[in-house]
BAMARVO-65020 format. One record per residue: x, y, z of N, C-alpha, C in turn. Coordinates in steps of 0.1 Angstrom, whole numbers, plus 2048, in hexadecimal, padded with zeros to 3 digits. Example, Ala and Ser with C-alpha at 12.3 -4.5 7.8 and 13.67 -1.06 7.14 Angstrom:
REM residues 2
8847C784E87B7D384E8847DF84E8807EA8478897F584788180084F
REM end
This chain:
REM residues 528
8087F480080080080080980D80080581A7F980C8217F680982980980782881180B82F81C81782482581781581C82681082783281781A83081B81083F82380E83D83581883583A81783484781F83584682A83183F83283483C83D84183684284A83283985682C83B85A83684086483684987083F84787F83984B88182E84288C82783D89583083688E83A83089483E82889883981A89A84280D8A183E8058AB8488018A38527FF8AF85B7F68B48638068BB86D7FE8CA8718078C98828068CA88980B8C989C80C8D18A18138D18AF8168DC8BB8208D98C38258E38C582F8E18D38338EB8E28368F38E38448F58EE84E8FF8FB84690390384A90F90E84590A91984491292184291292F84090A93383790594083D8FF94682A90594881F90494381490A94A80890995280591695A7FD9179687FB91496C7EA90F95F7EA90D9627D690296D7D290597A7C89009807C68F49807C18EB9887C98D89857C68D29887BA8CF9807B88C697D7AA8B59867A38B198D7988A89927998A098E79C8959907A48879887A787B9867A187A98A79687198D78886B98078486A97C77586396F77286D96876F86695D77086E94F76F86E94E76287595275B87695174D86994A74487194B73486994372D86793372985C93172885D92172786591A72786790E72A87390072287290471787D9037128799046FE8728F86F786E8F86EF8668EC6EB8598EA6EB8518ED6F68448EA6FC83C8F46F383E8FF6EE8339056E98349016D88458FF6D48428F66C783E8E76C583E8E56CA83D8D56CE82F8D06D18288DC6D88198D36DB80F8D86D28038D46CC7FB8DD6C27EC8DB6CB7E88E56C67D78ED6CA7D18DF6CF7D48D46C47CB8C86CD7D28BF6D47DF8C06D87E58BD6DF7E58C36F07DE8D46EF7DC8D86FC7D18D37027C98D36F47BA8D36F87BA8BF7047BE8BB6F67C28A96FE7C78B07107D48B47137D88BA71D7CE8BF7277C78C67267B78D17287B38C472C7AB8BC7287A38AE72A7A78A77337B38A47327BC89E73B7BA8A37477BF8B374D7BD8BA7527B28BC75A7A88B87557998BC75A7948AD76279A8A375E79589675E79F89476E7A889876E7B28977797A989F7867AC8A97807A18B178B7988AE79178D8A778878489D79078689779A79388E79A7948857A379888C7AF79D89B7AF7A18A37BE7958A37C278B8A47BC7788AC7BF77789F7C87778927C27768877C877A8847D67898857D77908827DF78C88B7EE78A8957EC78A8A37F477E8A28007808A28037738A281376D8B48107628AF8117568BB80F75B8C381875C8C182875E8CA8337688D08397728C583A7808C68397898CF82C7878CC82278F8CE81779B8C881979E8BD81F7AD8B481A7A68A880F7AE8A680A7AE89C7FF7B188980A7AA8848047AE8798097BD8748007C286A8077D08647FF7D185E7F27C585A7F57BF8517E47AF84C7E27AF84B7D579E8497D37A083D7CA7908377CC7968317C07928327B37948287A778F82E79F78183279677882D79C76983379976A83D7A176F8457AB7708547B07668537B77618477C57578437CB75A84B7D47568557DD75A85A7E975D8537F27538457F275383E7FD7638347FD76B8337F47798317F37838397F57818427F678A84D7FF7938448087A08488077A683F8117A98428217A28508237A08508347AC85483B7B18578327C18648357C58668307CF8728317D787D8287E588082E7E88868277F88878297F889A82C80489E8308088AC82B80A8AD81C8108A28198138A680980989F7FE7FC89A8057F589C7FC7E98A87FC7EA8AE80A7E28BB80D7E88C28037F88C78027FD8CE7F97F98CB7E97FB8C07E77F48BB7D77EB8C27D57E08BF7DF7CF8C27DA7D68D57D97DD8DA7E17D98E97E57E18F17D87EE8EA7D07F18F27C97E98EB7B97E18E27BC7DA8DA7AF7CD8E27AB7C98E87B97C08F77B97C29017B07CE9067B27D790E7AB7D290D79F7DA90179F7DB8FA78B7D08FC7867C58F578A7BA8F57877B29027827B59077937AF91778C7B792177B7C392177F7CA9247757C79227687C79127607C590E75B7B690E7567AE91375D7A091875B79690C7607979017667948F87677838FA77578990777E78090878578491678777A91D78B77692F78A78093579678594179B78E93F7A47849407B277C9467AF7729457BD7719387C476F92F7B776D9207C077C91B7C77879207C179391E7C079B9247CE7959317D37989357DA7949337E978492B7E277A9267EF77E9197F47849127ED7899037EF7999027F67A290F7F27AF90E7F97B191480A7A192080979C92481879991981D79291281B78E90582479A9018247A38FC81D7AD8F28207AF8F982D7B890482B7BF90C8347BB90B83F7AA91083C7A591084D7A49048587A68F88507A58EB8567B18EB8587C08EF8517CD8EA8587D28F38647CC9018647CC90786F7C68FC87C7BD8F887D7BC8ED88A7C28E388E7C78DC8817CD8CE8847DC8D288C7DB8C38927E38C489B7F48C08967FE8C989880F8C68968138C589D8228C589A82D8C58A782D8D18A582B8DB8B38288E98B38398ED8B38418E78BD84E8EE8B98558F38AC8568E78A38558E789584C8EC8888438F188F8368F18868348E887883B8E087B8388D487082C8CE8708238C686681A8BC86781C8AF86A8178A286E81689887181689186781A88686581A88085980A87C8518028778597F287085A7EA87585D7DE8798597D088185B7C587A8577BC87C8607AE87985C7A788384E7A88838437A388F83B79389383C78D88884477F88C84877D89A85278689585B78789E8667938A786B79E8A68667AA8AA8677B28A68737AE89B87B7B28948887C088E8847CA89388C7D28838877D487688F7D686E8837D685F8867DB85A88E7DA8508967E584889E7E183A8967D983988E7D782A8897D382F87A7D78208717D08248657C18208647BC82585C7AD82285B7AA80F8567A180F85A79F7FE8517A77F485D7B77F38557BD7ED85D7BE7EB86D7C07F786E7C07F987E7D37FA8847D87FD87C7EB7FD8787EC8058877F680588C7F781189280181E8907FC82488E80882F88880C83989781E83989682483C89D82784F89982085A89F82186589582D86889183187188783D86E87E83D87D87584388487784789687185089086284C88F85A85B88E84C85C89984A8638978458708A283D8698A883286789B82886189D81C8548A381C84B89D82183D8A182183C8AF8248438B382D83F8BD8328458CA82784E8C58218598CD81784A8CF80C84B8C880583A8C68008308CD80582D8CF80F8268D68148258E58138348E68188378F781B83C8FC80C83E8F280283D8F87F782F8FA7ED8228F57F28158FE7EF8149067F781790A80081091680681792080482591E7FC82892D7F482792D7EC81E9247E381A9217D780B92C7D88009257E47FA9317E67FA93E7EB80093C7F180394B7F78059587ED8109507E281295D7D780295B7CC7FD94B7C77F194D7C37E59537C77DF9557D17D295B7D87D89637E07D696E7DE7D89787EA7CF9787F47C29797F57BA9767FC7BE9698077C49608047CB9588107D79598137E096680C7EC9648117EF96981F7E996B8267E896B8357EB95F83A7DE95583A7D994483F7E493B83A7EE93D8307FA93382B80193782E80A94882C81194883481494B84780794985380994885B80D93785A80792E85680B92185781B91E85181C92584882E92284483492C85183693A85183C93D85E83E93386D83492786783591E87383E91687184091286784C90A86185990D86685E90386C87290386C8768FA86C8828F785F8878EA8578918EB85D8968F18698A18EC86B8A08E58778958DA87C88E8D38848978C687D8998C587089A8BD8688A88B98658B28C08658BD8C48638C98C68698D08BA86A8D88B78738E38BE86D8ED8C88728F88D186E9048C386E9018BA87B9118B08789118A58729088A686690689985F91189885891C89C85592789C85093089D85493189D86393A89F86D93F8AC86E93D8B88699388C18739458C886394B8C285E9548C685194C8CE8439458C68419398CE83792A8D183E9238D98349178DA83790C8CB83D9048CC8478FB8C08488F28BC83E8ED8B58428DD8A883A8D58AB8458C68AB83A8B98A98448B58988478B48958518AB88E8578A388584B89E87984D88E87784688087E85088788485887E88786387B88187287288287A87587F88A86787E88B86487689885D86C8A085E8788AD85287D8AD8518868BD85387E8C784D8718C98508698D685585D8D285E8568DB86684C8D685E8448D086283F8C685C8328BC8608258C285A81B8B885E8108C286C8098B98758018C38817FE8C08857F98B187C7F48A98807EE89A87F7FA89287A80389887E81589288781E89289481888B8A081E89089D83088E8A38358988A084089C8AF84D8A58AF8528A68BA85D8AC8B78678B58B78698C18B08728C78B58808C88B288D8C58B68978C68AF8A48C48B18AF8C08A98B78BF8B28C18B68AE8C58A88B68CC89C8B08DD8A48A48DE8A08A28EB89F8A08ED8B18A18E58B88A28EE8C88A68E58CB8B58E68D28C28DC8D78BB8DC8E98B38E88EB8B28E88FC8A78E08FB89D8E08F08898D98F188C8CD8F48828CB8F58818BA8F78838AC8ED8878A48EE88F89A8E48898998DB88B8958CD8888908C088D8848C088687F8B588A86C8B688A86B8A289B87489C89987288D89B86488989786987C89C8578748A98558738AF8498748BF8498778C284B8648BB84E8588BF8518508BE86484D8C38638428C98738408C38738308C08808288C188381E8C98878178D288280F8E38868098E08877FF8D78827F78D98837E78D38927DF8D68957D88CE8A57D08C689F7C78C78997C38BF8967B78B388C7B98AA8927BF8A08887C98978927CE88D88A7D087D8947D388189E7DC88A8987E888789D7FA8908AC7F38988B07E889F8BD7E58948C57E98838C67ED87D8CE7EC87D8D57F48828CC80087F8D181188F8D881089A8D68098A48DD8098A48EA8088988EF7F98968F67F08918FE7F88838FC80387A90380B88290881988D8FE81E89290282889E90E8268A790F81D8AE91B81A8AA92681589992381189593080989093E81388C93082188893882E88E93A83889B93C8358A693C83C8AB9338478A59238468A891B84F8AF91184E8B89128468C090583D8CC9108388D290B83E8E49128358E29118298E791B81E8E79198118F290B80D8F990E8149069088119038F58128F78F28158F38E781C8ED8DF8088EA8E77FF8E88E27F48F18DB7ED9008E27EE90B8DD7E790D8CE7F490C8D37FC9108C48069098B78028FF8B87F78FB8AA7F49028A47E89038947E890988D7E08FD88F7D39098977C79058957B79048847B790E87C7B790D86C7B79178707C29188647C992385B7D193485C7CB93E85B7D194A8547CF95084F7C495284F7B795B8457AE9628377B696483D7BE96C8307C79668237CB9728177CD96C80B7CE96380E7DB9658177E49608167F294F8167F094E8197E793F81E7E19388157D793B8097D39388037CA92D7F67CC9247FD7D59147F57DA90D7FC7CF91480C7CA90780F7C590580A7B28FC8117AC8FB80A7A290280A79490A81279591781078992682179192981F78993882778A93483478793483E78F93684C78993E85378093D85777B94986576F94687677694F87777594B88777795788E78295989C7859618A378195E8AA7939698AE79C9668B47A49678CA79F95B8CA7A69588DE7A99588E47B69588F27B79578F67C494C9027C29468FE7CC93A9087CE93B90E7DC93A9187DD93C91E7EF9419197F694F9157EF95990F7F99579027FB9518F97F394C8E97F59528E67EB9598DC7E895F8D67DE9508CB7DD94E8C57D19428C37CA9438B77C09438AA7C49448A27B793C8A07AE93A8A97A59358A679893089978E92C88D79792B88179291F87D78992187477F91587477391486877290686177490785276C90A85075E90984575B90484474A8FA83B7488F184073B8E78387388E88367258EF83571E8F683171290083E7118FF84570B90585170890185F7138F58617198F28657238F586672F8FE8717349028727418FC87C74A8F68777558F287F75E8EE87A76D8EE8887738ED8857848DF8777848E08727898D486778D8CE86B79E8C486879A8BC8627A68BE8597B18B48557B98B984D7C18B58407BD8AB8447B68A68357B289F8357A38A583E79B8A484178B89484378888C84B79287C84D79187B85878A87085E78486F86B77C86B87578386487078E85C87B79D86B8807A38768757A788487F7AF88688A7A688588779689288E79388689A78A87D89D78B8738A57888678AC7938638A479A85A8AA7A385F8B87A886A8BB7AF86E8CB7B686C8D07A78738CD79C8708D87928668E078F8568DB79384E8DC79184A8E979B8528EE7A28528F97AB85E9047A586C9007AA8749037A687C90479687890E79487E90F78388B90977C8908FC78189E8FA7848A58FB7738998F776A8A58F775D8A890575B89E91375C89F91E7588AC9257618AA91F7708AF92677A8C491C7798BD9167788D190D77A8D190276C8D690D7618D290574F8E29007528ED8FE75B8F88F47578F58E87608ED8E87668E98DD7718DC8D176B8D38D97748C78D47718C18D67618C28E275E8BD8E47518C48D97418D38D47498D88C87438D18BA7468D38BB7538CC8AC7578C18A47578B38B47598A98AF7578A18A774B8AB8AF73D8A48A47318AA8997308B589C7368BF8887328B88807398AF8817478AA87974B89B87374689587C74188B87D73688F87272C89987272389B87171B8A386271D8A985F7268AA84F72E89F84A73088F84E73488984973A88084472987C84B72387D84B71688283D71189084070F89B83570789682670E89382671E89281B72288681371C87981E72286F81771C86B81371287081770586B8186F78778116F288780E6F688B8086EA8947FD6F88998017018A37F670A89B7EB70C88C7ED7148847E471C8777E07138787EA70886D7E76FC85C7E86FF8577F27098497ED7118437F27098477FE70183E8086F883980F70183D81970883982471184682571C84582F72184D83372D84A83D73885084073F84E84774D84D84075785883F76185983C76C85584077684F84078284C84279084983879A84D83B7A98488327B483883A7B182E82D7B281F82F7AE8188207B280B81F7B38048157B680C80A7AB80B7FA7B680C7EE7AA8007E97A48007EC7987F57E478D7EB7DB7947F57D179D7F17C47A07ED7C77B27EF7CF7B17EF7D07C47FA7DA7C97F47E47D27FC7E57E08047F57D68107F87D981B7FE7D48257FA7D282C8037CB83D7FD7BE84080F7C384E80C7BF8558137B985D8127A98568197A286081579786881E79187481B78B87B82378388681F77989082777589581F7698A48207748A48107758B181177F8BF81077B8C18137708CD81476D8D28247728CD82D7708CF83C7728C683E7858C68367898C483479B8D38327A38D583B7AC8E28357B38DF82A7BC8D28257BE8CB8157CB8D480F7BB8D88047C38DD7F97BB8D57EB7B78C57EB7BF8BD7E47BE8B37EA7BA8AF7F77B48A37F77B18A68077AD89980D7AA88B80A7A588A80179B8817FC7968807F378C8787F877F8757F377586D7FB76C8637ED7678667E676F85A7D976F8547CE7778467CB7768407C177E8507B77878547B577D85B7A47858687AB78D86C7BA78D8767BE7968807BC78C8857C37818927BA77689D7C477F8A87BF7828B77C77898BF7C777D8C27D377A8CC7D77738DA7D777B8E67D177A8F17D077F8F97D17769017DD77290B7DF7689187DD7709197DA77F9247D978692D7ED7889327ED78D93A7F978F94A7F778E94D7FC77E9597FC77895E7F077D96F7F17829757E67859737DC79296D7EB79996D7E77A99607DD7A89537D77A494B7CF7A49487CA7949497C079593E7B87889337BB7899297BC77B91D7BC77C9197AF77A90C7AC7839057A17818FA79D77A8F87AA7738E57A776A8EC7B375F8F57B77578F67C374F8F27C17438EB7B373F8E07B67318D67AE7328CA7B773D8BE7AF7428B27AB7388AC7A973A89D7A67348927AB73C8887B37358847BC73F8757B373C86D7B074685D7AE7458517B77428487B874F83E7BF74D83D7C57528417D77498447E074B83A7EB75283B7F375C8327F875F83680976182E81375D82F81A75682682576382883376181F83A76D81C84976981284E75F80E85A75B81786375E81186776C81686F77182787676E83186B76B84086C76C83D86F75D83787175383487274682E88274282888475182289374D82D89D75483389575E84089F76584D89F75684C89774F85989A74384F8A87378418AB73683F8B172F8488BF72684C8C27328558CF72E8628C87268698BF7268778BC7228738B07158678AA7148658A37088518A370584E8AB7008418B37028398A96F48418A76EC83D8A06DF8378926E684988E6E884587B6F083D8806FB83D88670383688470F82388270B81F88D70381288A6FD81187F6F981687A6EC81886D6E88158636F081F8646F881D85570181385570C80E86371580385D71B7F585D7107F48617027EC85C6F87E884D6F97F48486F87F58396F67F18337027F88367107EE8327227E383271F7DB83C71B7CE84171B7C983470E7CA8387027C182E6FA7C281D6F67D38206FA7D680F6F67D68097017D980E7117DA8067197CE8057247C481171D7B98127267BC8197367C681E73C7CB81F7447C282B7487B78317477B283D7487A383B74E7A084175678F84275E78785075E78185276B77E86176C78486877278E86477479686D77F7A486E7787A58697687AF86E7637B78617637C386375B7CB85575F7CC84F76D7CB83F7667CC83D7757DB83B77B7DC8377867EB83B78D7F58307857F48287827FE81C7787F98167708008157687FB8027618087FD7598067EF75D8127E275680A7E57488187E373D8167E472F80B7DA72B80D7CD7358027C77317F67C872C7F07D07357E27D77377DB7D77417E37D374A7DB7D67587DE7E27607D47ED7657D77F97697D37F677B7DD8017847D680078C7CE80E78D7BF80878E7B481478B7B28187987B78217A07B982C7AB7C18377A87BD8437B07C584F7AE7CA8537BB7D48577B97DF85C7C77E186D7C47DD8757D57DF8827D07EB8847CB7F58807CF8008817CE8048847C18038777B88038777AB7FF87F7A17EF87E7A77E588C7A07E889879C7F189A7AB7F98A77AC8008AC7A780A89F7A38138A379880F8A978980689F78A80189E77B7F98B17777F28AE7857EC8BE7817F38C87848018C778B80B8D178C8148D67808148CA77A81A8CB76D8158D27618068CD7637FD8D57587FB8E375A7FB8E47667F98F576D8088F876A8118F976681C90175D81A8FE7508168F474B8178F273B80C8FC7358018F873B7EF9017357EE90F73F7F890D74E7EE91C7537FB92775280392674980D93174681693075481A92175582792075F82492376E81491F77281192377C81A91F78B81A91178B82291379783191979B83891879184691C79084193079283893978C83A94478B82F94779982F93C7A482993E7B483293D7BB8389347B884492B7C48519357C68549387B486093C7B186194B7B285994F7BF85C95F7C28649657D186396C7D086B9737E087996D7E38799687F28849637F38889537EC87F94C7E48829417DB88E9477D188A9537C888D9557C089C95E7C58999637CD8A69657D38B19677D68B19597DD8BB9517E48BC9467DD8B493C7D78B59307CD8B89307C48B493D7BC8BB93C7AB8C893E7AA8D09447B48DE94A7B28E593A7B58E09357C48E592B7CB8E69197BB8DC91B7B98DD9137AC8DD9157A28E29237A08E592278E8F492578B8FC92379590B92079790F91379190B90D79690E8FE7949118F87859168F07819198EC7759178D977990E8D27769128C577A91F8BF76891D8B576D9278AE76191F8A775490F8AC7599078A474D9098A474190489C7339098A472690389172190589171290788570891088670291987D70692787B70492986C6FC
REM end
């Protein structure tokens, strides 16, 4: 079930943090430039209009999901959009979904802004009551979306849930409510008293690197001890005198991974060292010391604010670039969807982001042969949740997968390991809209195309818009996850509502402090 990966906090991917301010010279605060290139030659009148449809059909399923009184979105619906399948909790980061999907929606013309503005006041007014860790002003991981109560059990099952502050969720979180804040003025009061509540440096341990470079955040903390198979750390980041924290004994190190959001949100509000960006691993080590992970890096050391910087790139044939943690299209796109990263840092991101596009592409259509592509962790076809992705361009050495049967790609790492699977056979491939509408900007042609083909050849589509996966076979799993939705309608709300979320998020101190801080950078990406 997709709440035992959210509720993990095993962790996967890897983030940063502590240091000084940077002195890099401030950036103008104006618009977020113009388009990706491509997207306005590349799509035609009935290619928006298809888009539009899409758009409207997605939307549905938030109307669905959404509690009349409340205004949270339930976690998932399923797919006849029965109310009575609501799944009876919410996340912070699916409250955020539904709140900047609002946005989209309205933008995009989908709903009038009155109703638009009526539906993000309720949100608001209901997250004003629910209960946080008041020190932190963070959210809890688990809500009733009926009532805004939080959970100590899951619904149905009766699970017991141990409460639990992430890192990520909440990064998600505090990134719609500056999404609204600059959209509706009319509530920019009610979003931003709830972000002024926010401090990520609850999250953010300064000696995660032994005290030499900038720290890593957390996956987050347990207000009262958990129980012992929960490995855990006790302390307190943002008040060393308050009372103990119980984090996850893992850390976020990697950049190129969803949790960058909570990095992105934490330095923009001045609670996260700038310098805490460069502190994450582009890849791991060249060295044998490092050779668990899933092939050998290339790439070139830099210095940014005094951090020396390894510039490390996978390969995926002639394609070199930063990888993920587990080669998904949601790590290495989702923050984009806020942050203007190709316009804002074009030697970095604005390199990387199509190679990965364009691997995900190569895999599904000519490596693995499914006839479709896009990867994401998303419902399994067959039951429960997956994570999928194209694991060659993943630094996990075991996964994501990009199919039913789990295929491992093992190319070994250069001299220091043999590979054990480096010319697989791939099965039944499973495929996830969503990671398809997040590539729109960087391949706008294929990206239509291929969810054309989800939609009519594989049936993959209901009332609530695609559904959240399907094996190439043709079995879909017909439910919708805000989460997903989110994406999907965050994406369209830049493509149809003139760049809506990027020209909310990407103002004030975002634009600031972020654009200078990452448009330094040079990674080593390129086709070589």
């Amino acid at each position: 079930m997709r709440k035992r990966l959210l509720a993990a906090v095993t962790g996967v991917v890897l983030v940063a943090t502590p240091a000084a301010v940077a002195t890099a010279a401030p950036q103008p605060t104006g618009p977020t430039g113009p388009a990706p290139s491509g997207i306005n030659a590349d799509l035609t009148r009935a290619d928006r209009q298809e888009l539009r449809r899409w758009a409207a059909d997605t939307w549905a399923s938030f109307e669905a999901m959404t509690d009349e009184t409340t205004g949270l979105p339930a976690d998932n619906i399923e797919g006849d959009l029965d109310p009575a399948t609501r799944s009876g909790y919410t996340s912070p980061t699916n409250i955020g979904a539904y709140l900047w999907s609002t946005v989209a929606a309205r933008d995009i013309g989908l709903i009038s802004r009155t109703e638009a503005r009526h539906r993000m006041a309720q949100t608001l007014d209901t997250l004003a009551g629910m209960e946080r860790h008041e020190p932190s002003g963070m959210f809890y991981n688990w809500y009733d979306e009926a009532t805004g109560a939080k959970l100590v059990e899951f619904p149905g099952s009766g699970e017991v849930i141990h409460p639990f502050v992430s890192t990520v969720d909440n990064g998600w979180f505090a990134a719609a409510l500056m999404v609204v804040r600059s959209a509706e003025p009319r509530l920019r009061a009610q979003a931003q008293d709830l972000l002024d509540g926010m401090n990520f440096a609850f999250f953010h341990n300064p000696d995660a690197r032994g005290g030499d470079l900038p720290g890593w955040n957390r996956g987050g903390f347990w207000v009262d001890e958990p129980p012992a198979e929960q490995c855990n750390v006790p302390g307190n980041y943002g008040d060393p005198a308050g009372a103990p924290l119980y984090y996850t004994c893992h850390h976020y190190d990697l950049l190129n991974s969803e949790t960058r959001i909570a990095v992105y949100v934490g330095i923009a509000l001045g609670q996260i060292p700038q310098e805490a960006y460069y502190s994450l691993w582009r890849t791991f080590p060249d060295t044998c010391d490092w050779d668990w992970a899933e092939q050998q890096p290339i790439g070139t050391t830099r210095s940014y604010l005094g951090i020396d910087v390894y510039e490390g790139t996978f390969a995926y044939e002639d394609l070199h670039m930063v990888p993920t943690w587990g080669g998904s299209m949601f790590e290495e796109l989702m923050p984009d969807l806020f942050v203007p990263e190709q316009r804002w840092a074009p030697d970095s991101w604005g390199a990387n982001h199509p190679l990965a596009v364009q691997a995900h592409i190569r895999h599904g259509l000519d490596e693995a042969d499914y006839g479709y592509w896009g990867f994401s962790p998303a419902s399994n076809p067959f039951g429960g949740y997956n994570a999928y992705g194209v694991d060659v361009i993943g630094m996990q050495s075991d996964g994501y997968f990009s199919d039913i049967e789990g295929t491992d790609v093992d190319g070994g790492f250069g001299d220091c390991r043999e590979g054990a699977n480096p010319e697989p056979e791939f099965g039944d491939g499973v495929v996830t809209p969503h990671a398809a509408f997040l590539a729109i900007p960087y391949a706008p042609r294929e990206a239509v195309d291929n969810l054309a083909g989800i939609e009519d050849e594989l049936g993959a589509y209901g009332p609530g818009g695609f559904f959240d996966s399907v094996a190439v076979s043709g079995t879909a799993a017909e439910r919708y996850l805000s989460l997903d939705q989110g994406m999907i309608l965050g994406a369209l709300g830049n493509v149809l509502g003139h760049d809506a979320l990027h020209r909310y998020f990407a103002r004030g101190e975002v634009a600031q402090v972020i654009r200078p801080l990452i448009g330094m950078e040079e990674f080593s990406s390129g086709v070589f």
